[in-house]
Biopython code that builds the backbone (N, CA, C, O; Angstrom):
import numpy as np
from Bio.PDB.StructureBuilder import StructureBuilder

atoms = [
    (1, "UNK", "N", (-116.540, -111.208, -67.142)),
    (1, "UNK", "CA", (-115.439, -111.864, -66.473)),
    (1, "UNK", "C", (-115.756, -113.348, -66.297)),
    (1, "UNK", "O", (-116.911, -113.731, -66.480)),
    (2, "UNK", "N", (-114.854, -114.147, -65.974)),
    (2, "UNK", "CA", (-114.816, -115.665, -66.139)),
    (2, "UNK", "C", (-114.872, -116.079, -64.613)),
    (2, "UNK", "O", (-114.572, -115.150, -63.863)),
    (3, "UNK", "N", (-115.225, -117.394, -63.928)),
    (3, "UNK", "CA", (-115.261, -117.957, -62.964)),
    (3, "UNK", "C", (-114.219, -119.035, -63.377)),
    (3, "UNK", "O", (-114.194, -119.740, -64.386)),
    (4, "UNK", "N", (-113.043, -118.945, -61.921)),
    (4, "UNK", "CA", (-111.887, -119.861, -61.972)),
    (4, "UNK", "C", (-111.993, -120.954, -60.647)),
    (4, "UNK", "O", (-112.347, -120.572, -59.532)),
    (5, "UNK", "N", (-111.687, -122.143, -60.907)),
    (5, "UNK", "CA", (-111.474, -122.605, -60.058)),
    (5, "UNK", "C", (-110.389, -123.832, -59.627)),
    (5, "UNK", "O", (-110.552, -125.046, -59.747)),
    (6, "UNK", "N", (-109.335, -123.167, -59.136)),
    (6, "UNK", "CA", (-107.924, -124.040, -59.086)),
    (6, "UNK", "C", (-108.234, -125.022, -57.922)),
    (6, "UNK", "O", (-108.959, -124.560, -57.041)),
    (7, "UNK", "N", (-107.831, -126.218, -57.782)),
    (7, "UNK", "CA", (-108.011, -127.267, -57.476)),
    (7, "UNK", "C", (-106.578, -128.093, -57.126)),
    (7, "UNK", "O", (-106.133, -128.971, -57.865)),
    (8, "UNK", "N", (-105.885, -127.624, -55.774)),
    (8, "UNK", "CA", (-103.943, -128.435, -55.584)),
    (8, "UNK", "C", (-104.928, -129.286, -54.718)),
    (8, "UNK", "O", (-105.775, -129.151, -53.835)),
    (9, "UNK", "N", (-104.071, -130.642, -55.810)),
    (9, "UNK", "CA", (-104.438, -131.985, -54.764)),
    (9, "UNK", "C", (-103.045, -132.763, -54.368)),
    (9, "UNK", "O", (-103.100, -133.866, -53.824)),
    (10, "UNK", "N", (-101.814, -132.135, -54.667)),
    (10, "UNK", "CA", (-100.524, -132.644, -54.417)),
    (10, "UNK", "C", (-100.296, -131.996, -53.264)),
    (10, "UNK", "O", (-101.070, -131.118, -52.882)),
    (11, "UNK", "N", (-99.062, -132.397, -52.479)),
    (11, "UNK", "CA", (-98.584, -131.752, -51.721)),
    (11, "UNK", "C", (-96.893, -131.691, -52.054)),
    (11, "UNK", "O", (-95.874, -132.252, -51.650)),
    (12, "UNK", "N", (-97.179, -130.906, -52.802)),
    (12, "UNK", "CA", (-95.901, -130.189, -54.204)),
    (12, "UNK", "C", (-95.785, -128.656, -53.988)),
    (12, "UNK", "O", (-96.670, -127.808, -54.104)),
    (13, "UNK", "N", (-94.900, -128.552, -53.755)),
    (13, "UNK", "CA", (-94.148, -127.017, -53.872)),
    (13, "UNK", "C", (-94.687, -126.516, -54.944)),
    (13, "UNK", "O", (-95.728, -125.861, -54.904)),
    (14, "UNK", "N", (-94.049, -126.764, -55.998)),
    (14, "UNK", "CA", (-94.065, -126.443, -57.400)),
    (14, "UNK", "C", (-95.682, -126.259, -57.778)),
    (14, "UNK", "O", (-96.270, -125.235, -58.126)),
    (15, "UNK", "N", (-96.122, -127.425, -57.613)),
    (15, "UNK", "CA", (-97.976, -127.037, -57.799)),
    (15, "UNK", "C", (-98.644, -125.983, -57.080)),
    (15, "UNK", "O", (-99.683, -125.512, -57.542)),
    (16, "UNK", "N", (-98.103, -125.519, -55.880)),
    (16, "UNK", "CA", (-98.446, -125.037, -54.774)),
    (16, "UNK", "C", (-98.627, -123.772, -55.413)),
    (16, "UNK", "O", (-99.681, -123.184, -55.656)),
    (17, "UNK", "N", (-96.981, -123.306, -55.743)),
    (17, "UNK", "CA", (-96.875, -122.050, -56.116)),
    (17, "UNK", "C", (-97.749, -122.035, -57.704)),
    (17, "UNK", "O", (-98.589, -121.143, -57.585)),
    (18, "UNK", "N", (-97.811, -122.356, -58.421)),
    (18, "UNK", "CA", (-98.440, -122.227, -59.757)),
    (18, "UNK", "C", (-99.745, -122.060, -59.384)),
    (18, "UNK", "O", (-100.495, -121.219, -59.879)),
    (19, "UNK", "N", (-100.054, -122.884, -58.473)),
    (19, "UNK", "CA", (-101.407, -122.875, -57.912)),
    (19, "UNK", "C", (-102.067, -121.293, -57.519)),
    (19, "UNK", "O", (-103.024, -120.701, -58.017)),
    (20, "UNK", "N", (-101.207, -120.934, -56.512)),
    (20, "UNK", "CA", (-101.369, -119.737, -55.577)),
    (20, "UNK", "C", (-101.070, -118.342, -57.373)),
    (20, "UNK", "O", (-101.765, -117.428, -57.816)),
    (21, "UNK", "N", (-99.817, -118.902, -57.783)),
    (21, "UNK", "CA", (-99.335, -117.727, -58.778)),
    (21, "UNK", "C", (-100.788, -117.174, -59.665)),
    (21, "UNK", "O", (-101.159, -116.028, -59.921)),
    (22, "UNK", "N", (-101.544, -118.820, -60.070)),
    (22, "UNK", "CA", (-102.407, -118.486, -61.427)),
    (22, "UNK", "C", (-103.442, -117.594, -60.650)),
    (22, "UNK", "O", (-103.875, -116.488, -60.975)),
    (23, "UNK", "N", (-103.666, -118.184, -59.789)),
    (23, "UNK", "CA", (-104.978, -117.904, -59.064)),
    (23, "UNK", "C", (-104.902, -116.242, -58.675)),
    (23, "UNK", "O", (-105.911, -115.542, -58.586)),
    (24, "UNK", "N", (-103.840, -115.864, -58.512)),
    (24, "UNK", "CA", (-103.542, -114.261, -58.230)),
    (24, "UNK", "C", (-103.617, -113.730, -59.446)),
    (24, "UNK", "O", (-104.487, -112.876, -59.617)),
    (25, "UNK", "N", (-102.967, -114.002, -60.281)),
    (25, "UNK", "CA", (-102.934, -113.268, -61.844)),
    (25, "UNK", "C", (-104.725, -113.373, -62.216)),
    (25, "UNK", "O", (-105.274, -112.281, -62.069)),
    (26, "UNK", "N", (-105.333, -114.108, -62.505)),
    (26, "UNK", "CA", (-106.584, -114.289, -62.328)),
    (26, "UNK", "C", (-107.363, -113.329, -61.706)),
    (26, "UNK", "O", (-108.060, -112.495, -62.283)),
    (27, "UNK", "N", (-107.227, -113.468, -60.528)),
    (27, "UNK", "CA", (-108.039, -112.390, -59.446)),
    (27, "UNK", "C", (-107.789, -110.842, -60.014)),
    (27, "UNK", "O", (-108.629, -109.948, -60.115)),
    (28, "UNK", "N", (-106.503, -110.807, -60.321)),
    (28, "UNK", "CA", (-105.952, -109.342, -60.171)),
    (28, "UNK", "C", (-106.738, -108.883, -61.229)),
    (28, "UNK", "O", (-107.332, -107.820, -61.047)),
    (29, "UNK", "N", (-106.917, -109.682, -62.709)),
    (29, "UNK", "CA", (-107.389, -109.169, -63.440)),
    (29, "UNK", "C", (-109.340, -109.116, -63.798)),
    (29, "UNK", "O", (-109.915, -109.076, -64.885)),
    (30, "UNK", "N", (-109.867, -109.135, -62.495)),
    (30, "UNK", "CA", (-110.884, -109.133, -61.941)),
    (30, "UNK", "C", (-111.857, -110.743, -62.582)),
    (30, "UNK", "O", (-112.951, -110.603, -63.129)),
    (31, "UNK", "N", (-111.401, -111.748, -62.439)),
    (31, "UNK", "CA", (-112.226, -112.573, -62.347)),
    (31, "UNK", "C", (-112.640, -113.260, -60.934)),
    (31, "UNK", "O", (-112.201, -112.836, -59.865)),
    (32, "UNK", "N", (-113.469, -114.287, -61.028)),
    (32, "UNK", "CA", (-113.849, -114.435, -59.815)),
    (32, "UNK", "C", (-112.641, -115.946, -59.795)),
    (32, "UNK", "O", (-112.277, -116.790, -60.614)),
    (33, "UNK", "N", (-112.416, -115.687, -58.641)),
    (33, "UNK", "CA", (-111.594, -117.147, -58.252)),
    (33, "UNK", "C", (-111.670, -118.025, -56.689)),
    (33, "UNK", "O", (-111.883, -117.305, -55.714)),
    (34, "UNK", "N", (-111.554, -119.083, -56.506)),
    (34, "UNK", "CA", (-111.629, -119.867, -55.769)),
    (34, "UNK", "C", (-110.453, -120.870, -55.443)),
    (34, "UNK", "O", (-109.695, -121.220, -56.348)),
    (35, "UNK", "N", (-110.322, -121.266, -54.340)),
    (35, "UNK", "CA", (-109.361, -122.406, -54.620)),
    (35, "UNK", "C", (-109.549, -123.588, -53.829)),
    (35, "UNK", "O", (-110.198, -123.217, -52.851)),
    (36, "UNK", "N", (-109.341, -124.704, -53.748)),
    (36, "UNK", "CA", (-110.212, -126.095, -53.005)),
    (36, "UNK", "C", (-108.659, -126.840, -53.254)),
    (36, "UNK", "O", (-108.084, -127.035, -54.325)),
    (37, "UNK", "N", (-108.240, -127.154, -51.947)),
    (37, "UNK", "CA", (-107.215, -128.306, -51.621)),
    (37, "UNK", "C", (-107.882, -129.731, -51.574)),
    (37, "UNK", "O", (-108.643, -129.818, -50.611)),
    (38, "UNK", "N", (-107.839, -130.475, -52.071)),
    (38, "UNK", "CA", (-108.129, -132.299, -51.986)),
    (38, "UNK", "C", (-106.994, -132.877, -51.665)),
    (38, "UNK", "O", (-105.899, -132.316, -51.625)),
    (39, "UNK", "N", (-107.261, -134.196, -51.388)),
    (39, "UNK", "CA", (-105.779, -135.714, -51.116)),
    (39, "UNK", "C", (-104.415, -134.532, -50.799)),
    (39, "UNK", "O", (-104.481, -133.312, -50.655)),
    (40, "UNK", "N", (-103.763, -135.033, -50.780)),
    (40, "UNK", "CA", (-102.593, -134.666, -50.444)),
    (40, "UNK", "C", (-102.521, -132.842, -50.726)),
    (40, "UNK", "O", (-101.475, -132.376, -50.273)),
    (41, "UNK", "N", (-103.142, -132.137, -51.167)),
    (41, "UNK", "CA", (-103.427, -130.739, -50.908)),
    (41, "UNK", "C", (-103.852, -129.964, -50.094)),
    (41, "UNK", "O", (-103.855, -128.733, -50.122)),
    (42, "UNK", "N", (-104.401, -130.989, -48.986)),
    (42, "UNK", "CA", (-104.549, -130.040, -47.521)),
    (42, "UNK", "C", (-103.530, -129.964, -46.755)),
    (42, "UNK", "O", (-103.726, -129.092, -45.910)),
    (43, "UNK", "N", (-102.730, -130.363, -46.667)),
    (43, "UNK", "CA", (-101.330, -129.868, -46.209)),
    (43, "UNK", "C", (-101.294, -128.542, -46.298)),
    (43, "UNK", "O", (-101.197, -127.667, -45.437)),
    (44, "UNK", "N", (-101.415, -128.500, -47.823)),
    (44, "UNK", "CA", (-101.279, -126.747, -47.677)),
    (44, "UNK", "C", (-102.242, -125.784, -47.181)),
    (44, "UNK", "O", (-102.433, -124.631, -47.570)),
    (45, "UNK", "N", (-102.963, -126.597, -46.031)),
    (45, "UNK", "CA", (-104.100, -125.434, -45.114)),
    (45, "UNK", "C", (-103.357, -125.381, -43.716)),
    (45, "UNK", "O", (-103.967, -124.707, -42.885)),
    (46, "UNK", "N", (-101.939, -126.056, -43.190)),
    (46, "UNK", "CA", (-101.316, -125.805, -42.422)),
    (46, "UNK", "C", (-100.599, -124.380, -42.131)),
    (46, "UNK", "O", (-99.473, -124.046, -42.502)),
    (47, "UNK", "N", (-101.426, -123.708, -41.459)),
    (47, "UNK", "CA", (-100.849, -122.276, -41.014)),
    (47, "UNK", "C", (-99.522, -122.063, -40.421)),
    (47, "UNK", "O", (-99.056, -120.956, -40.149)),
    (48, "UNK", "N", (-98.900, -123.284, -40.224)),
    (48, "UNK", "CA", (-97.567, -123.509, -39.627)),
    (48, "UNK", "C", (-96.441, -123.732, -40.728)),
    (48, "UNK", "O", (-95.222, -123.568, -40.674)),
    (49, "UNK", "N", (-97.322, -124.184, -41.793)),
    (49, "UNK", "CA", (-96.225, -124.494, -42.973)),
    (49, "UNK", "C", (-95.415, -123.597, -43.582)),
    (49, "UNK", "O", (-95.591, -122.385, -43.456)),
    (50, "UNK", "N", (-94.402, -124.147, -44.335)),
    (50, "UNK", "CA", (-92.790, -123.434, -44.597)),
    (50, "UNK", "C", (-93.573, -122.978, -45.866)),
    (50, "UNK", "O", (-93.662, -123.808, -46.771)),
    (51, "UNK", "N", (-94.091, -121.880, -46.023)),
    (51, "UNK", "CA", (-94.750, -121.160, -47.708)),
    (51, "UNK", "C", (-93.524, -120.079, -48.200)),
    (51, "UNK", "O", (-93.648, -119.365, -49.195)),
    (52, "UNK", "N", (-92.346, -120.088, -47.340)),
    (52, "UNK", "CA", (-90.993, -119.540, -48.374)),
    (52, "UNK", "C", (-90.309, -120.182, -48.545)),
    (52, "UNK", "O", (-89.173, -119.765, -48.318)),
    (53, "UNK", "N", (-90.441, -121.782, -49.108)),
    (53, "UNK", "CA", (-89.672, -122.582, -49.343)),
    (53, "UNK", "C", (-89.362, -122.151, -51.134)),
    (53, "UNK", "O", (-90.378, -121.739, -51.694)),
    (54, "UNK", "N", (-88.833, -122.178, -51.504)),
    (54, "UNK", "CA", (-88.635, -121.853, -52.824)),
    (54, "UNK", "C", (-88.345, -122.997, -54.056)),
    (54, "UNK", "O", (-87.297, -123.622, -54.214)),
    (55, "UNK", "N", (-89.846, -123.105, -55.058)),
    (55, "UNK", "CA", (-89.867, -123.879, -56.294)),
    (55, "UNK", "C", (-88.786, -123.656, -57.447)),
    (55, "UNK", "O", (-88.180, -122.597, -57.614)),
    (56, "UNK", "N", (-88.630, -124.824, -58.227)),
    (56, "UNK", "CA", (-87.565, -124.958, -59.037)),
    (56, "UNK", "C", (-87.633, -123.648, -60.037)),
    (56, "UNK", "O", (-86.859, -123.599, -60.993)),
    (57, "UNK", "N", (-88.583, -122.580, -59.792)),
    (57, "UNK", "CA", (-88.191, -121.670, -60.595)),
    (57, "UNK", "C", (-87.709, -120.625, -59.749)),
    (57, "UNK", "O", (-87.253, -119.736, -60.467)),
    (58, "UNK", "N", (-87.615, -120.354, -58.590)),
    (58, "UNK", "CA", (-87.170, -119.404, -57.802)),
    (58, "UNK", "C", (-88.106, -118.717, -56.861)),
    (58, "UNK", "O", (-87.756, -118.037, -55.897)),
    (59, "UNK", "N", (-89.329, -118.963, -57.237)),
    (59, "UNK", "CA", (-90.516, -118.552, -56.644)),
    (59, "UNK", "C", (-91.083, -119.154, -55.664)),
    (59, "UNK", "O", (-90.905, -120.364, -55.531)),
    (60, "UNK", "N", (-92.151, -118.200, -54.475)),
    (60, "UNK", "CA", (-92.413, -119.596, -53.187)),
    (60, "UNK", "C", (-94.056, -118.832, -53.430)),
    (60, "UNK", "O", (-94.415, -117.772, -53.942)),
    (61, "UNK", "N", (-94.848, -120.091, -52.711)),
    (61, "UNK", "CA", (-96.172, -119.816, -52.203)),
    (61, "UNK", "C", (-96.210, -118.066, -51.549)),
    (61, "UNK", "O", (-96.975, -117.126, -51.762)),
    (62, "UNK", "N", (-95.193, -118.204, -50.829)),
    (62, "UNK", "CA", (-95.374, -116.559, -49.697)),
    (62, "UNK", "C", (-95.490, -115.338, -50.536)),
    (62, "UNK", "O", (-95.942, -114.279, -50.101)),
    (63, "UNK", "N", (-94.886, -115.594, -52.274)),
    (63, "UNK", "CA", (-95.101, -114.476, -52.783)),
    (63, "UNK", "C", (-96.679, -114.449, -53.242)),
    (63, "UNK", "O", (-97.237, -113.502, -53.795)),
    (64, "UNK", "N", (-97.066, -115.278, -53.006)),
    (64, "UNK", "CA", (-98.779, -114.994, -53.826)),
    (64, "UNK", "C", (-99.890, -114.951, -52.486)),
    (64, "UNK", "O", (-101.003, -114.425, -52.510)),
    (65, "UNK", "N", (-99.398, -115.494, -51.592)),
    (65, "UNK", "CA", (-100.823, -116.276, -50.634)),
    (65, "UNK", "C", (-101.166, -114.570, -50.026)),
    (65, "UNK", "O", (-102.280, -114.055, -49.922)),
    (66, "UNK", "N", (-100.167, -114.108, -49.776)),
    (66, "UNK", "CA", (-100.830, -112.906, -48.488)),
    (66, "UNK", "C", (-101.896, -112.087, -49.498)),
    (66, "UNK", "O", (-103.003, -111.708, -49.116)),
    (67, "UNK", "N", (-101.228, -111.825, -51.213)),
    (67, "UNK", "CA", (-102.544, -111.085, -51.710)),
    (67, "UNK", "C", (-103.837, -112.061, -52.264)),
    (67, "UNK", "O", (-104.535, -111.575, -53.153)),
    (68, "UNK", "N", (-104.082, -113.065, -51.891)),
    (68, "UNK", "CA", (-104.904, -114.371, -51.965)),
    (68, "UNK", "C", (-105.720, -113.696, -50.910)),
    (68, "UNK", "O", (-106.799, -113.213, -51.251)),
    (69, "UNK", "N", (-105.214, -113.580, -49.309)),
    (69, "UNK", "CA", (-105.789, -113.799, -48.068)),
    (69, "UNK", "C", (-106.382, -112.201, -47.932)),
    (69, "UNK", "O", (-107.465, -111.889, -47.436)),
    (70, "UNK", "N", (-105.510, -111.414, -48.431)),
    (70, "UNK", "CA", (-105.920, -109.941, -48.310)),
    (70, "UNK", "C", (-107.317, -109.959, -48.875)),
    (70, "UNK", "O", (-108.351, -109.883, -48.211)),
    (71, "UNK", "N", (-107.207, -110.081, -50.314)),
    (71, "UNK", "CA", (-108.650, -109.942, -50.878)),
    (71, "UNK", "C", (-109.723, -111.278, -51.230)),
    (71, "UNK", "O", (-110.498, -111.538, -52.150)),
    (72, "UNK", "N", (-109.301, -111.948, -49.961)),
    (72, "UNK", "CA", (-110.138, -112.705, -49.078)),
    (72, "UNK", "C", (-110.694, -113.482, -50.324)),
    (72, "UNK", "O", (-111.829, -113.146, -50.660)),
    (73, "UNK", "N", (-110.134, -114.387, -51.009)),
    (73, "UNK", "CA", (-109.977, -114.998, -52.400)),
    (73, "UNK", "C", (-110.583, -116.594, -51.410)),
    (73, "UNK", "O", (-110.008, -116.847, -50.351)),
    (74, "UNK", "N", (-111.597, -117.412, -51.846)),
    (74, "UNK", "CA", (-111.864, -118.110, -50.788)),
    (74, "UNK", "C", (-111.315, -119.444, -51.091)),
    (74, "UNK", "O", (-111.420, -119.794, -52.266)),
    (75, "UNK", "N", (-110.679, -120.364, -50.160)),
    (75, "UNK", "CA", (-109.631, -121.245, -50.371)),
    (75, "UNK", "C", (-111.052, -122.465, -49.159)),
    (75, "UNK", "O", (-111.603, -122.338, -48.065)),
    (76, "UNK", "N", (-111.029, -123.469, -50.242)),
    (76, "UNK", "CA", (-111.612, -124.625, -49.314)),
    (76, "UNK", "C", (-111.279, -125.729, -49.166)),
    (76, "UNK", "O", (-111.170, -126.378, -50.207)),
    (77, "UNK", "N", (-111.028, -126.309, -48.095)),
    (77, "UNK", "CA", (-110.273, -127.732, -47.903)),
    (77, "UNK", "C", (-111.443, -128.774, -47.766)),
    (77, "UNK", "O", (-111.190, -129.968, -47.605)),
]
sb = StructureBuilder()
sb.init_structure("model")
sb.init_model(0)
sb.init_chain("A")
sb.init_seg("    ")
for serial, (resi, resn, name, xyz) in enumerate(atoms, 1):
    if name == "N":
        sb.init_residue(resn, " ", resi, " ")
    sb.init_atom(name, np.array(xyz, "f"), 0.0, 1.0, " ", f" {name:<3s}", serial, name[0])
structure = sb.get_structure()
């Protein structure tokens, strides 16, 4: 298996979710994954933030993060 490591330094919807999406597809298919917010990407360590806002494809952060957090996928700011 491969070691992943996604890296959102925007504070972009759209990156957000691609971000959260790859990183699940990844995991699921048993690699190891990580994820590290920089510059304008720690925003998205706000536990208050709107994560069902929905990206230009129809999709939001909320569909990926809870199985991120479940299997404790480690996210570093």
């Amino acid at each position: 298996m491969a070691n992943f490591l996604f890296v959102l330094r925007q504070d972009d919807l759209d990156a957000a979710t691609r971000c959260y999406q790859l990183a699940k597809i990844a995991h699921s298919k048993g690699h190891t994954v990580n994820i590290f917010f920089t510059d304008d990407g720690v925003y998205w360590a706000d536990s208050t933030r709107d994560h069902a806002a929905r990206s230009k494809t129809g999709d939001c952060p909320k569909d990926y993060l809870p199985y991120l957090v479940e299997k404790e996928v480690p996210i570093g700011v």
